[in-house]
Every structure is written in structure tokens, then in C-alpha cells.
N, C-alpha and C positions, 0 to 999 in steps of 0.2 A: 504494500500500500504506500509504504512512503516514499519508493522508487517512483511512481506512479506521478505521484505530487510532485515531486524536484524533476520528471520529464515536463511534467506540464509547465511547468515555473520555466524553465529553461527555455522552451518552446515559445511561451508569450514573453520573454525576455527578448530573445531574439525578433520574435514577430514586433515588437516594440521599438529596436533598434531599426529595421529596417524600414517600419514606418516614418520614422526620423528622419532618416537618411532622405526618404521619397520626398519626404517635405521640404528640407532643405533645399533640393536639387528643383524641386519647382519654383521654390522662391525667388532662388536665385536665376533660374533662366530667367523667369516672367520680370525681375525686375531688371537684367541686363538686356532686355530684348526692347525697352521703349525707351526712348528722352524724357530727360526731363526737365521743368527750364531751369535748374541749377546747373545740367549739363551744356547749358547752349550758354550760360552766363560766364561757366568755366574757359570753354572753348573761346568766348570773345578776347578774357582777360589773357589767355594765353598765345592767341595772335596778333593781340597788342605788345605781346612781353616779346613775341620772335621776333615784330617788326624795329626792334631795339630804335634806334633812331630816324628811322624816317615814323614813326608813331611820335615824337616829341616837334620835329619838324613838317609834318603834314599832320597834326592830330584830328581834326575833323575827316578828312579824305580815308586815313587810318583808320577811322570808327566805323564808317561805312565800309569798305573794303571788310572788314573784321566779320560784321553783320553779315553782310552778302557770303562772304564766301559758310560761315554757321549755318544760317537760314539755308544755301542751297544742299551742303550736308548733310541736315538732319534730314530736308524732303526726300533727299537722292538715295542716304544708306539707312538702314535702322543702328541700331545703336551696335548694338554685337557684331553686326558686317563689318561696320568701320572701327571697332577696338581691336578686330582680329587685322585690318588692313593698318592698323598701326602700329600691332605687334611684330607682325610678318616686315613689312616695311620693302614689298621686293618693288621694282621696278615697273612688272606689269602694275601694281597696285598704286603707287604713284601715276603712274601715266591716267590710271583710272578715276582718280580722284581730279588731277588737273585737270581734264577732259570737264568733269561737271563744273572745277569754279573758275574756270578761261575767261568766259565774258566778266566775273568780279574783278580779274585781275587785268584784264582791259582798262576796264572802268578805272580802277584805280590807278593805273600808269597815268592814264588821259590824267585827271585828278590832277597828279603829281604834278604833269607835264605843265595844266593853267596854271596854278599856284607858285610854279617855280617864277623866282624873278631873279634874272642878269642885276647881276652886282658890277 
């Protein structure tokens, strides 16, 4: 009989554990598979930080440019598409990414371009 009791025990132990596990592994995809806008907030502040000096010398052109190229990112990939395209980091993957934000960085060269003045 008490054999009996510590299978069972043992059994919804395990059956417990891997409930766990199920839950976790859904949480986690369902919350890594959508944006959020702390994500697109993150992203802005971070392509102001790459643009290191032309963001202090064009700052508005900058802010735009930032925006545009976020906004057409989060439309184009879901979230996990492009965290694994920023893991990986290969070349086809980059090419894929500029392909969608070319006309942002259009726009922002033009930008630059009015803005600049001969000293």
C-alpha cells in the first residue's frame, strides 16, 4: 500500500513539473512573439545612441529617421523574427532589413542634405 502512495506522489510530482514547464514555454513565446511600445521606445532610444553625432547635429531629422525606420520594423517583422535577425546578424539578414527601411534612410540623407549649411 505504501508503494502505491509514493508511485502516485511521484507521478503527480512529475505530472506537476511538467505542467510548469508547459506554462512557462507559453508565456514566454506569447510574450516574445508581439511588440510592445516599451519595445518601439527602446528601439528609438537606441538609434539615436548608434546615430552618435549626426543625432546631436541633425536632432530633429534624427528623431524622424529613428521613428521611421521603428515604425516600418515593427509593421514588417514580428518581434521574434527580428530578435533572431539580430542574433544571427548574417548578411542575407541585413540586406533584408535595409531593403524595408531604404526609403527612411532616403528621407533622412535628403534631411541631412537641406539642413546642412557651407560654413
Amino acid at each position: 500500500m505504501a508503494k502505491n502512495w509514493q508511485n502516485y506522489l511521484a507521478l503527480g510530482i512529475i505530472a506537476l513539473v511538467v505542467i510548469l514547464i508547459a506554462v512557462k514555454v507559453i508565456i514566454n513565446y506569447s510574450s516574445g512573439a508581439k511588440w510592445t511600445p516599451e519595445d518601439r521606445v527602446q528601439m528609438v532610444s537606441d538609434c539615436l545612441d548608434d546615430l552618435g553625432g549626426y543625432a546631436v547635429r541633425f536632432p530633429m531629422q534624427s528623431e524622424e529617421y529613428c521613428a521611421c525606420t521603428t515604425d516600418t520594423i515593427l509593421a514588417s517583422f514580428s518581434r521574434a523574427e527580428y530578435k533572431l535577425i539580430e542574433k544571427e546578424n548574417t548578411p542575407e539578414d541585413e540586406k533584408k532589413v535595409l531593403k524595408v527601411i531604404s526609403e527612411c534612410y532616403n528621407a533622412y540623407q535628403q534631411a541631412m542634405f537641406n539642413a546642412s549649411k557651407l560654413d
